[in-house]
C-alpha angles and dihedrals in degrees: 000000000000122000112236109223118193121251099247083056094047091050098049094048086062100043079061092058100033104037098013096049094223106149119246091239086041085047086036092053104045091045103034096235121140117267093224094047079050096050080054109053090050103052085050081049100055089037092061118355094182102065103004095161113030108156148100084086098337120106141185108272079237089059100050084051086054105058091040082061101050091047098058090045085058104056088036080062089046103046076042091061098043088058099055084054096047087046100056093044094062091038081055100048096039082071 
């Protein structure tokens, strides 16, 4: 079982290894975390340093857009779909 480690540790962990130059074997040694869980928290750090480890329920604000997006054009594709069909009904019974 992993251990959870909250998002302000996890930043300045990596503020150690990216700002501070502390090697991640030298970081990994000294507070018992897995290299390879190190390795990715910085590479989520440098890709985006404002929000590195939203998650559990936090997500990126493009994101959010993003799913808002893809939600609309849903029901865009819905509303779309029930017109065709009104539509040819109409056009069926005006005969």
């Amino acid at each position: 079982m992993s251990k959870a480690y909250d998002v302000v540790y996890k930043m300045e962990v990596c503020k150690r290894a990216v700002v501070g130059g502390e090697t991640v074997p030298a970081l990994s040694r000294e507070l018992g975390i897995n290299k390879n869980a190190l390795y990715s928290w910085i590479r989520r750090y440098r890709q985006n340093s404002a929000e590195p480890f939203a998650g559990r329920g936090h997500i990126y604000a493009e994101n959010v857009r993003l799913n808002q997006l893809q939600r609309e054009n849903q029901e865009l594709r819905e509303e779309n779909e029930i017109l065709k069909k009104a539509a040819a009904y109409f056009e069926e019974n005006q005969k």
